[in-house]
matplotlib code that plots the C-alpha trace (Angstrom):
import matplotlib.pyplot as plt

x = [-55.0, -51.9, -50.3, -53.1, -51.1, -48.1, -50.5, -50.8, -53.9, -55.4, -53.5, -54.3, -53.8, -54.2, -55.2, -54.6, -56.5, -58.3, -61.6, -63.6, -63.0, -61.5, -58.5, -59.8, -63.0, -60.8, -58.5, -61.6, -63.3, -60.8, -57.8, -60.2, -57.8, -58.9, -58.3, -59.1, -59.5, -58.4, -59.3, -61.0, -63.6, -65.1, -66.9, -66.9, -69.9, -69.0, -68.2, -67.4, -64.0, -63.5, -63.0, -64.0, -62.4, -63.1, -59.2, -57.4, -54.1, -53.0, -53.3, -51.5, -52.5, -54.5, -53.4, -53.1, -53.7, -50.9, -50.9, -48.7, -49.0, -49.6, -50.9, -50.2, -51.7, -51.9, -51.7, -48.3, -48.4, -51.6, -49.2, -46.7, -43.2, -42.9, -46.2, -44.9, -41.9, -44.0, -46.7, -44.0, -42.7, -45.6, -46.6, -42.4, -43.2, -46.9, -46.2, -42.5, -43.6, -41.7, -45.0, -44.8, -45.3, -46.5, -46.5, -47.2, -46.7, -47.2, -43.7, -43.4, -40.4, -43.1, -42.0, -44.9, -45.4, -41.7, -42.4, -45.8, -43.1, -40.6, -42.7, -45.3, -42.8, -45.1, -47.2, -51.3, -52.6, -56.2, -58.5, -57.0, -53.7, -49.8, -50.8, -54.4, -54.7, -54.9, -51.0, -49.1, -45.5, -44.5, -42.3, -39.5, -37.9, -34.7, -37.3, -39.1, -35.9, -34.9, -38.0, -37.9, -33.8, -35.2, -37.6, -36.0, -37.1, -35.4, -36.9, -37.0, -38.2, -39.3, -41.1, -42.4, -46.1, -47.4, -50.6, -53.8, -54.7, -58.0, -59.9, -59.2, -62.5, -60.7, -61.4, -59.9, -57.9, -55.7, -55.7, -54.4, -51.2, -50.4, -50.1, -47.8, -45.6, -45.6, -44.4, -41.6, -40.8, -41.5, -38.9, -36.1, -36.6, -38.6, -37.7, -39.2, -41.7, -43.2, -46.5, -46.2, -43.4, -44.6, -42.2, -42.5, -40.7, -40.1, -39.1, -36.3, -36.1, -36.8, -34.4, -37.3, -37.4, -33.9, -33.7, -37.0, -35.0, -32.2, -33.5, -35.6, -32.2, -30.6, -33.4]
y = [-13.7, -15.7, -14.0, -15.0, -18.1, -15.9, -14.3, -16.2, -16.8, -14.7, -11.8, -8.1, -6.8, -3.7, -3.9, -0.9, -0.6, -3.6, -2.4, -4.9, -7.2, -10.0, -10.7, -9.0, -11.4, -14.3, -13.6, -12.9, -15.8, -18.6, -17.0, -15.4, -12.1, -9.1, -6.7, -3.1, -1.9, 1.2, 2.6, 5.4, 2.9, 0.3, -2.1, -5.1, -5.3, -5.6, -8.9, -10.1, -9.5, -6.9, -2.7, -0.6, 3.2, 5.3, 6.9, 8.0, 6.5, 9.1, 11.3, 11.0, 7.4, 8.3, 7.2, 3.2, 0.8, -1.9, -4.7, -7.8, -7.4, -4.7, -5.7, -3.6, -6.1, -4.2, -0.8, 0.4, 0.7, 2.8, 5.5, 8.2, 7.3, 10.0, 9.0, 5.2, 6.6, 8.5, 5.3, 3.5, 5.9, 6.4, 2.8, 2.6, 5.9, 4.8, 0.8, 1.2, -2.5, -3.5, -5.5, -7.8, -5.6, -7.9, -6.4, -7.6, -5.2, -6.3, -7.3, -4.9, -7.3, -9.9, -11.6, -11.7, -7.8, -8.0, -9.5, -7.2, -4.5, -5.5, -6.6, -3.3, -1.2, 0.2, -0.9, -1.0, 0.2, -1.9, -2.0, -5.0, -6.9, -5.7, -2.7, -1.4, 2.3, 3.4, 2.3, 5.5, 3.4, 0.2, -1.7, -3.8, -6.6, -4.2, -1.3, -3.0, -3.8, 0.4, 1.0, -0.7, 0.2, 3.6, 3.5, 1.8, -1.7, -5.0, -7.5, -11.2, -12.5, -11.6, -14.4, -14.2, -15.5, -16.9, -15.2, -15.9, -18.6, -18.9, -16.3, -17.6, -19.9, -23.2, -26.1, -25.9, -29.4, -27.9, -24.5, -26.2, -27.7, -24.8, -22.7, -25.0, -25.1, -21.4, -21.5, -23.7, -20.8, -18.4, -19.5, -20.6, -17.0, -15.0, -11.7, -12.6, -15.1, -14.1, -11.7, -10.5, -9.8, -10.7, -9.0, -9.6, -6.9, -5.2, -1.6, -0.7, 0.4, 4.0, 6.1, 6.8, 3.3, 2.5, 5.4, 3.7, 0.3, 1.7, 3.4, 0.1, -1.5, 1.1, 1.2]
z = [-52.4, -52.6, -50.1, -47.3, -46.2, -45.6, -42.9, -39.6, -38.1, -35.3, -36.7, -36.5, -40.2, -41.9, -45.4, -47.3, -50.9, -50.1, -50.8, -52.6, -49.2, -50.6, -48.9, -45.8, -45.4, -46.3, -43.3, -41.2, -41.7, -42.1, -40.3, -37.7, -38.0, -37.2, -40.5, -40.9, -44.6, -45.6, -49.5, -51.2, -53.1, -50.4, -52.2, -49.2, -46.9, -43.2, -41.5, -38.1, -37.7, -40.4, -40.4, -43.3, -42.9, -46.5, -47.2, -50.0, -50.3, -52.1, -48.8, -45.6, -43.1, -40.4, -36.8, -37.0, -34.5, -33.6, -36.0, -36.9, -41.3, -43.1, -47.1, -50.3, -52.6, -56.2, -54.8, -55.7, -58.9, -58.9, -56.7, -58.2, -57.1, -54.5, -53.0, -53.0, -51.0, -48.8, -47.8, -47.1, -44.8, -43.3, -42.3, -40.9, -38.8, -37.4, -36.6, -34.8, -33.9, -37.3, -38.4, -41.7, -45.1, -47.9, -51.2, -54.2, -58.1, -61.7, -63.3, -66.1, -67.5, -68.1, -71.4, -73.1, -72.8, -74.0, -77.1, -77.6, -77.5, -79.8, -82.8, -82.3, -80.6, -78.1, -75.2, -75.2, -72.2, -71.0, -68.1, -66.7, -66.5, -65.8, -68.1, -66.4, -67.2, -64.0, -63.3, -62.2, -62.3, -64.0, -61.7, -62.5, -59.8, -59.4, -59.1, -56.3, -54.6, -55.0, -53.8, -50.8, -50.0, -50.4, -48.2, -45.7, -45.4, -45.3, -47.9, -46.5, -49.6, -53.6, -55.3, -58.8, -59.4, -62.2, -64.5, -62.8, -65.0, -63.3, -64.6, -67.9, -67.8, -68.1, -66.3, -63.0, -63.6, -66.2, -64.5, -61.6, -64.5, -65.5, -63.0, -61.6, -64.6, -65.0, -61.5, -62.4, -65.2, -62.6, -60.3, -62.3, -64.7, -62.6, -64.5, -67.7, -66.5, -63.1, -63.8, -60.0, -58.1, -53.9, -51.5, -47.9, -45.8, -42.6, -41.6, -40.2, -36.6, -36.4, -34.5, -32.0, -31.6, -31.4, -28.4, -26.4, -27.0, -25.3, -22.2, -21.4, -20.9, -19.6, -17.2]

ax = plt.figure().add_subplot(projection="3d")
ax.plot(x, y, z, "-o")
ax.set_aspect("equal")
plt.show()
């Protein structure tokens, strides 16, 4: 959710693991975008403005329609590397438009799992957090950066995000405190204080691209 102002309104998006419909209604209904969800688990009812398509990620895209951002919020990280690599390469190959990619993966650097590990010496998996069971990778901020080199996208940005202090229960005035501290922590020593890392990206040019680019000035 805190990458929905980095989405501008009226936008066609594609929202891929988004299936509980949070970040797609949002963008529906305050952004008016037009956003098209694609996950095996659709939990989301439908809304004016939104698309719900059943897919497993862990299978190849289907055909997708032209859009200006494409979100991988906390879906990463649930893929093997190679299948990471592939996604990636998949969106590059299907959206030759170069849409926006914003991503966001659990910093496995986080320094209070760092600490966790060095007085128990191992690292206790849950159902929740940086360490939910169903992680396939654990990503790093130099891993994310690999990844996305590899796969053959530019990165404008990588911010580190503080916990989600919210859904702690406390009283949103001192949630609101210190979230904004932890972002000052975040910022200034993002790889041991940032909980998320938030890339925003965009593929490079394919060569099919490249050559249509050229014969429309050559023409």
């Amino acid at each position: 959710e805190r990458g929905l102002s980095l989405v501008p309104s009226d936008s066609k998006v594609i929202d891929l693991g988004g299936g509980n419909g949070w970040v797609g209604k949002a963008l529906a209904e305050s952004k008016n975008c037009k956003v098209t969800i694609l996950d095996e688990n659709i939990t989301s009812s439908p809304c004016p403005g939104l698309i719900l398509q059943v897919h497993d990620l862990n299978q190849p895209l289907p055909a997708l329609e032209k859009a200006d951002a494409v979100l991988l919020l906390d879906v990463l990280e649930h893929l093997d590397r190679r299948r990471q690599r592939e996604l990636l390469g998949e969106i590059r190959e299907a959206l030759p438009s170069l849409p926006l990619l914003i991503a966001s993966v659990p910093n496995t650097s986080f320094f209070p799992l760092r600490l966790v590990f060095l007085f128990t010496g191992r690292l206790n998996y849950g159902r929740r957090g940086i360490l939910d069971e169903t992680h396939r990778f654990l990503f790093s901020r130099h891993s994310l950066k690999e990844l996305m080199a590899d796969s053959m996208y530019s990165i404008e940005s990588l911010r580190g995000l503080p916990p989600p202090i919210g859904l702690l229960g406390f009283s949103p005035r001192f949630c609101r405190f210190l979230e904004r501290a932890l972002q000052v922590l975040a910022d200034y020593w993002p790889r041991l204080f940032a909980y998320q890392w938030l890339c925003l990206a965009r593929p490079t040019p394919t060569a099919e691209a490249l050559l249509s680019e050229a014969k429309s000035f050559s023409g």
